[in-house]
C-alpha positions in Angstrom: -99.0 -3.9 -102.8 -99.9 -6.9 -101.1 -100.4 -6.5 -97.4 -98.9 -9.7 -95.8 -95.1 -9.6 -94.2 -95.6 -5.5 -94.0 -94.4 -3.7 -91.1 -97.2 -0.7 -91.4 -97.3 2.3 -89.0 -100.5 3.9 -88.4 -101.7 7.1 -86.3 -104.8 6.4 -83.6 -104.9 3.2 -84.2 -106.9 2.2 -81.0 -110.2 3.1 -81.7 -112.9 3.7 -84.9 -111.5 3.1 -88.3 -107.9 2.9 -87.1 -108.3 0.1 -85.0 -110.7 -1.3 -87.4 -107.7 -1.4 -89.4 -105.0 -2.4 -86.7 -107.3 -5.6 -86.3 -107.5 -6.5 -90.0 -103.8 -5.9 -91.1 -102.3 -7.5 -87.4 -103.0 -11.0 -89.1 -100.6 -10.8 -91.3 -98.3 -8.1 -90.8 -96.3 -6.0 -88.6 -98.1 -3.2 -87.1 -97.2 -0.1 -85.4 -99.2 1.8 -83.7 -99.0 6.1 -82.6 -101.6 7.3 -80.4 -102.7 8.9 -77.5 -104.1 5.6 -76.2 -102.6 2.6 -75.5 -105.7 0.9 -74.9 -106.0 -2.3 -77.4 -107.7 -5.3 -77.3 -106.1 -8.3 -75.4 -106.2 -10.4 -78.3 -103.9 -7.5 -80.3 -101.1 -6.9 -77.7 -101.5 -11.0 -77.0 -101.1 -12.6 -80.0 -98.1 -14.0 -81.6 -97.5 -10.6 -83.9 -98.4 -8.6 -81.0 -99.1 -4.6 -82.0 -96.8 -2.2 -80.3 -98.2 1.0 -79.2 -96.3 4.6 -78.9 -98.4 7.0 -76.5 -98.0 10.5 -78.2 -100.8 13.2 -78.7 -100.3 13.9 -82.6 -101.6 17.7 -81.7 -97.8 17.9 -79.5 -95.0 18.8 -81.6 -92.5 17.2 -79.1 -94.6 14.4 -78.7 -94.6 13.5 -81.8 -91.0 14.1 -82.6 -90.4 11.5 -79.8 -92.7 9.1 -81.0 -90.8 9.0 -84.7 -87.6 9.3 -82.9 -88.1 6.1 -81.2 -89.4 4.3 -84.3 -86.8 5.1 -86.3 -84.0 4.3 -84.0 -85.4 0.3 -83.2 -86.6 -0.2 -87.3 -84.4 0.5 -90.2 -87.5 0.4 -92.5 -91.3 0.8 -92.8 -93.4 -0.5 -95.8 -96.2 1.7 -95.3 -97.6 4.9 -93.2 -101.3 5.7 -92.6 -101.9 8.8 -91.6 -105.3 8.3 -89.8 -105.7 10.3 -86.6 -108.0 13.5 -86.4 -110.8 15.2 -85.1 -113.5 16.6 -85.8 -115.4 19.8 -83.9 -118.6 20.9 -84.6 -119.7 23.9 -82.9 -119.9 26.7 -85.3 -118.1 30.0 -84.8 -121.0 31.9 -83.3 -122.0 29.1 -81.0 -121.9 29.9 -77.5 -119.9 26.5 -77.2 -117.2 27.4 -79.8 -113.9 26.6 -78.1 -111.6 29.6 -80.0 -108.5 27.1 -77.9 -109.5 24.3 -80.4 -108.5 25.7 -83.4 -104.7 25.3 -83.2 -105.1 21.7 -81.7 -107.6 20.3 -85.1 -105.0 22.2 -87.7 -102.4 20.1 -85.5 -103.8 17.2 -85.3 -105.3 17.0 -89.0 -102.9 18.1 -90.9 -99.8 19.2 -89.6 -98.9 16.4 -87.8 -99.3 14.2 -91.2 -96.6 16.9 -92.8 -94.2 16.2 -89.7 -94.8 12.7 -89.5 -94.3 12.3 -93.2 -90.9 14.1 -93.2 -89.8 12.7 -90.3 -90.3 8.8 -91.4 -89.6 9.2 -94.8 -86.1 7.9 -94.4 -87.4 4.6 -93.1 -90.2 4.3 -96.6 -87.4 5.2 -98.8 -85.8 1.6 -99.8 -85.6 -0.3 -102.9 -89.2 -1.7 -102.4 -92.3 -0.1 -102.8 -93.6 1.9 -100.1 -97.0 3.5 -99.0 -97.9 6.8 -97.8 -101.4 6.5 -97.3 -103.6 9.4 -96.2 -107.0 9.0 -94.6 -109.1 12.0 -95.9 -112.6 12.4 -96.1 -115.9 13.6 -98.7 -115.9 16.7 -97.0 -111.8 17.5 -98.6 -114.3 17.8 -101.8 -117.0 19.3 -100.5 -117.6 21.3 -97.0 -120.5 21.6 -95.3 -122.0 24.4 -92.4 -120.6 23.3 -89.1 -116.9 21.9 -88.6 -115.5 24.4 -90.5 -111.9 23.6 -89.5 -112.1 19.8 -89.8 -113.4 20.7 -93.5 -110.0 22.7 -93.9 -107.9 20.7 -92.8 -109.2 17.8 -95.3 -108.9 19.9 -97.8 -105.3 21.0 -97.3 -104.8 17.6 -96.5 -105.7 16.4 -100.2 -103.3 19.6 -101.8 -100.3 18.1 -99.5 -101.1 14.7 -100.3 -101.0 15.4 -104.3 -98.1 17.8 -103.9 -96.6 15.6 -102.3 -96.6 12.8 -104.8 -95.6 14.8 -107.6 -92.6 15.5 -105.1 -91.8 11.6 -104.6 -93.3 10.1 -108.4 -89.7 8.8 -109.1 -88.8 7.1 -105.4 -90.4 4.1 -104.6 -93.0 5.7 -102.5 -96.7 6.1 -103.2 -98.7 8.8 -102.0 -102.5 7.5 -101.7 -105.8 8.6 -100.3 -109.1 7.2 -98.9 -112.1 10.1 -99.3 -114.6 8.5 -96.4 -118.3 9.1 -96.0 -119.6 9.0 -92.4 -118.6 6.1 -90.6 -120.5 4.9 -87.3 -117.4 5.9 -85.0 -117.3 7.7 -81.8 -116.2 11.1 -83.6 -119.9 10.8 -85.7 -121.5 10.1 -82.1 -125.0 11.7 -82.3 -124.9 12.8 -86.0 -125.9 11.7 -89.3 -127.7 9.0 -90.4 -126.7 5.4 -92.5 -123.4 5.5 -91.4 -121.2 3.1 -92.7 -119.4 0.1 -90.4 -115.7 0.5 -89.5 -114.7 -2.4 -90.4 -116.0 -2.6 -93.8 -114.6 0.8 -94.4 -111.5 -0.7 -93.5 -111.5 -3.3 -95.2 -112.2 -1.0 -98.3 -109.1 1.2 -97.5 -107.1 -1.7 -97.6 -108.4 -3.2 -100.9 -107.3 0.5 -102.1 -103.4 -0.2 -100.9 -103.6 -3.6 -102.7 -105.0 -2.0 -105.8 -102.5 1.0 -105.7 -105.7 3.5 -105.9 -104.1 7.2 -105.9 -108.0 8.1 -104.9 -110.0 5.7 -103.0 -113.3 6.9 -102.9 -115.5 4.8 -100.4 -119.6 4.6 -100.6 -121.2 7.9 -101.4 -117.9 9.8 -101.9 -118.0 8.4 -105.3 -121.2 10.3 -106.0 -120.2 13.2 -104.5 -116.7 13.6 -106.5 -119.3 12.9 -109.8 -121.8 15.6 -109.0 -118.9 18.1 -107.4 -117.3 17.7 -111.0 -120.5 18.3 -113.3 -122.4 20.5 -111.1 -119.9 22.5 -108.0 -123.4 24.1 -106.4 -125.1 21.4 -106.4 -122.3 19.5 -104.3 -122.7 22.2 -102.4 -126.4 22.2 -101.5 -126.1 18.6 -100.7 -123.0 18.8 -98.1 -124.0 22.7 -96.6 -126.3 20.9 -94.2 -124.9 17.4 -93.7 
């Protein structure tokens, strides 16, 4: 698909890789954005194909319901859908920090909310064009490691639903896609990791997937990772546990 004259929806798009991405595809397309900010650069809200914002918290069923309802009354279509939002908590299940409230809210938010979103716009990706359904996922989907035990979940459910899914929809014009991430230099990866990869080159990468029709985009070390997970499962292992 060729990203130019696209009217593109995407999920916390005002900050990290989604609004590395809101800033790369608002140059020549029409962008959407849901999140629970509405805080964008002047020079996106300003411009002469200024992004619109809808305020929802993904992790609020009613929110989001509202948030799709709206879209789908003012557009009669959508090219493409990136399901982007999440987060990510790290304390460990015996941690005296572990938060046992922020369980429901990361299944929510990661996953969930892409399998309501997804049903919920489909009617506006279904046309005689191609469409894109494009999943943000990340290395850990193929690999978990010690602490963020939900977020790993999550990403791993999120890459069953996301095949599932396309088996569901290989003979409509949509296709389901996904970009596996490493760890990108965002506010989520604050304080953790090291040679973490720009946003905006990650971006950039997820968006040369789209253009490329990649089923599986898998960005910097995540192609590594899916090599060694395939040939050698504990050694993949070893390598994540600690990450």
């Amino acid at each position: 698909m060729k990203l130019v004259d696209k009217r593109i929806v995407i999920t916390g798009g005002t900050s990290g890789i989604g609004l590395a991405l809101v800033e790369q595809l608002s140059l020549n397309n029409d962008v959407i954005v849901i999140s629970r900010s509405q805080d964008l650069p002047n020079k996106l809200i300003q411009g002469e194909s200024p992004v619109l914002t809808f305020k929802a918290d993904l992790s609020e069923r009613v929110q989001l319901e509202k948030a799709a309802e709206t879209i789908r009354h003012r557009y009669e279509y959508i090219d493409v859908l990136i399901n982007n939002a999440a987060i990510q908590n790290t304390p460990e299940f015996l941690s005296d920090n572990f938060d046992y409230r922020s369980i429901q809210r990361e299944i929510d938010l990661n996953f969930s909310s892409v399998c309501h979103l997804t049903s919920l716009l489909l009617p506006l990706l279904r046309k005689e064009s191609p469409s894109v359904i494009l999943n943000i996922n990340s290395g850990l989907a193929l690999s978990p490691k010690r602490s963020s035990a939900i977020y790993c979940a999550t990403k791993g459910a999120l890459n069953i639903f996301s095949q599932s899914l396309d088996y569901q929809l290989n003979e409509t014009n949509i296709s389901i896609q996904q970009a596996f991430l490493p760890l990108v230099d965002t506010q989520m990866t604050k304080g953790r990791g090291k040679s973490k990869l720009n946003p905006s080159y990650v971006a950039s990468q997820i968006l040369r997937g789209i253009t490329k029709n990649l089923k599986v985009n898998d960005i910097g070390k995540v192609k590594f990772l899916r090599l060694i997970a395939r040939l050698s499962p504990n050694l993949a292992g070893h390598i994540m546990r600690n990450s």
